[in-house]
C-alpha positions, 0 to 999 in steps of 0.5 A: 710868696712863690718858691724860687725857680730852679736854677739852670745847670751851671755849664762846664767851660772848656778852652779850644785847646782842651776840646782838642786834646780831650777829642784825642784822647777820647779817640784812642790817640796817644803819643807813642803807638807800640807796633804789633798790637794784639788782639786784646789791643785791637777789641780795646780800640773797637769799644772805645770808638764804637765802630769802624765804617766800612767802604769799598774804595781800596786804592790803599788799604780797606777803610776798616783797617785804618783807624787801629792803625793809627792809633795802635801802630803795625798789627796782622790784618788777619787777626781783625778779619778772624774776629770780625767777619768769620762766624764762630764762638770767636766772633767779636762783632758785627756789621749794620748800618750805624754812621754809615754801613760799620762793624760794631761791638757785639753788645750793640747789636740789640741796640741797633734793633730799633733801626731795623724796625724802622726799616721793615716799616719802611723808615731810614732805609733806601726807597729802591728796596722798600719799593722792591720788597713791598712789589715783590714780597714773594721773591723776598721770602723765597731769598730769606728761604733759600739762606735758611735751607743752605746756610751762608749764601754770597748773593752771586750764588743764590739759584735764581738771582735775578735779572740786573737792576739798573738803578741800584748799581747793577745789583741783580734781584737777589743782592736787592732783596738780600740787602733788604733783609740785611737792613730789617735785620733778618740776615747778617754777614756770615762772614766776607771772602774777597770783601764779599758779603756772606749772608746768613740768618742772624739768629745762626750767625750771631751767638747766641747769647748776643740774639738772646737779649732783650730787645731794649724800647726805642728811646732807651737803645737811642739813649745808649747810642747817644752816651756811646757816642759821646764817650767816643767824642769826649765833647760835643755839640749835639750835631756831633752826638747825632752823626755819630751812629746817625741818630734821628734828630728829634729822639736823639735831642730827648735823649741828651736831655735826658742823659743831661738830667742823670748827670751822665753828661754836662753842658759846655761851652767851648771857646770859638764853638758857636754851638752849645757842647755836652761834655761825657761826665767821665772825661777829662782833657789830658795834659798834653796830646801830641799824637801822629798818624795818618789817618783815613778819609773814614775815620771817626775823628774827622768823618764829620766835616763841620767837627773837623774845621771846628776842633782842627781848623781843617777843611777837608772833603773826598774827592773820590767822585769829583772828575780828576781835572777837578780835584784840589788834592787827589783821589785818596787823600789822608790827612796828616796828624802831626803833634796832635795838630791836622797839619797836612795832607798826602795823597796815597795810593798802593802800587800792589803789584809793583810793591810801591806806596806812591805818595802822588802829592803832599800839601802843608796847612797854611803857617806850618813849618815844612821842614820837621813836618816832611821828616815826620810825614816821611817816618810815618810813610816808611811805617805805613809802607812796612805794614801794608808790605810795601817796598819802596815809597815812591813820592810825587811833586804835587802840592807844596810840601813835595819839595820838602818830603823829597829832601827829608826822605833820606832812607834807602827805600824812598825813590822818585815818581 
């Protein structure tokens, strides 16, 4: 008589109520944000989401800063610049291409070595530099030379960057060739002046004790990322496990597979998800989840599009590139947490030289009540407005919810576009 067959997992049942607070509170969201965090406040939030993504626009504040101010309230700008960018004993992390291009906890670095294996070989890397470092090779040893001999080094100073490149956004080929070692990981950020990458040697710029360890085989660091990501996520299908860090698809799904067999993750169902899920074992939805803030087109609760619709509801896109007459809502646009809901959408800039936060435009998910979501829209833009050293908030009357932010925006410091 055959033995009998194993019988499959049984899999973990979620509401979409559930899915949504244990989202939140994966993320670092709590009810109530204290203000003035510390830096032991600011490291917690790192680790917990793993990375912040880093981008050039800047018509508010630089990406990076956002996601801690949601979650953690007003902190001194400075503090996360001292640990994250400038070289040192003191340095907390480290910039690599992880969701995009990121600042990561320190311990993650070996992790990220199999990416830049791939990339010296020419994988997951933008074609333009394997073209250039596999055309002119010499030109690339003598960049990564000349930042051995002088030490951190912008690209705008090496002594012969080059003439320009069209394609590559006007890079000349010094930046090129830097940004080529910067992805094989023979160089790093030093450190940034002006948001202007310092390149050094990675082995001087890293502790050492960071350099020093052992590099892990490929599906082990892919295993790591992928149990990081979902401790960040709390659940999530396996397209959401795959973006966070951009994991190849192939090794990621073995390595859920594998996480799913030491117990370390559990199969899910989530009501209305079409998709199977994966629940972090340690995780548990709370009780309750009722968070506000505005958050970054860069954060990682909503920098996945289809995760966003599928948890919120929310329909969101950047609209940075789209020519302005065709922009739904505007350049920068923020979606607004509220009760731990996506339930509207500003569009911020700062005014830095006339000290003004203009809220150009303020939209309403369709069935929310404008009144107490315009109040806390306009507590939240008078804190924003404080901790970016702002004055006044100026509002516009574009999108539905102006009307209504106009009326409930009763301190002193609001005035009208």
């Amino acid at each position: 008589m055959d033995a009998p067959s194993e019988l499959p997992a049984p899999r973990t049942v979620l509401s979409a109520e559930e899915a949504r607070r244990l989202a939140l509170a994966s993320q670092g969201f709590s009810t109530r944000r204290a203000g003035a965090a510390r830096w032991s406040a600011l490291a917690a939030g790192i680790e917990r989401m793993g990375l912040l993504q880093l981008d050039s626009v800047n018509v508010l504040v630089r990406s990076h800063y956002l996601p801690l101010y949601s979650r953690l309230g007003g902190y001194d700008r400075a503090v996360l610049d001292h640990r994250v960018f400038d070289a040192g004993r003191q340095r907390a992390a480290f910039e690599y291409w992880a969701h995009e291009a990121s600042v990561l906890p320190l311990d993650l670095q070996p992790m990220m070595r199999w990416r830049m294996r791939r990339a010296a070989d020419g994988e997951g890397i933008y074609g333009g530099l394997v073209r250039f470092a596999r055309e002119q090779p010499a030109y690339v040893a003598a960049v990564l030379d000349e930042i051995g001999r002088r030490g951190p080094t912008a690209a705008s100073a090496l002594d012969d960057p080059g003439e320009r490149s069209g394609p590559w956004w006007g890079w000349h080929k010094g930046k090129i060739a830097l940004e080529y070692l910067f992805w094989t990981g023979a160089v790093t950020t030093a450190h940034r002046r002006n948001f202007e990458r310092i390149y050094d040697l990675t082995e001087r710029a890293l502790p050492a004790e960071v350099t020093a360890r052992p590099t892990p085989e490929e599906p082990d660091a892919i295993r790591a990322l992928v149990a990081r990501s979902a401790t960040a996520l709390g659940i999530g299908t396996e397209a959401d496990l795959r973006d966070y860090f951009r994991l190849p698809v192939e090794p990621a799904r073995r390595a859920i597979g594998e996480l799913v067999e030491a117990g370390a993750l559990l199969p899910a169902t989530v009501e209305g998800w079409r998709h199977p899920a994966f629940l972090d074992a340690a995780a548990a939805p709370p009780a309750r989840a009722t968070p506000s803030a505005l958050l970054s087109p860069f954060d990682p609760l909503v920098w996945f599009r289809p995760r966003t619709e599928r948890i919120f509801g929310f329909h969101y896109r950047l609209e940075f590139y789209t020519p302005e007459p065709k922009r739904t809502f505007g350049y920068f646009v923020m979606p607004f947490l509220h009760r731990g809901r996506l339930e509207a959408r500003v569009d911020l800039k700062a005014d830095r030289a006339g000290k003004r936060l203009l809220a150009l435009g303020a939209f309403a998910e369709p069935g929310v009540r404008h009144g107490p979501l315009a109040a806390a829209l306009a507590d939240e833009l008078i804190r924003l407005a404080d901790w970016l050293g702002l004055e006044t908030v100026a509002l516009g009357s574009r999108g539905d919810l102006a009307a209504a932010l106009i009326a409930a925006a009763t301190d002193p410091r609001f005035v009208r576009l």
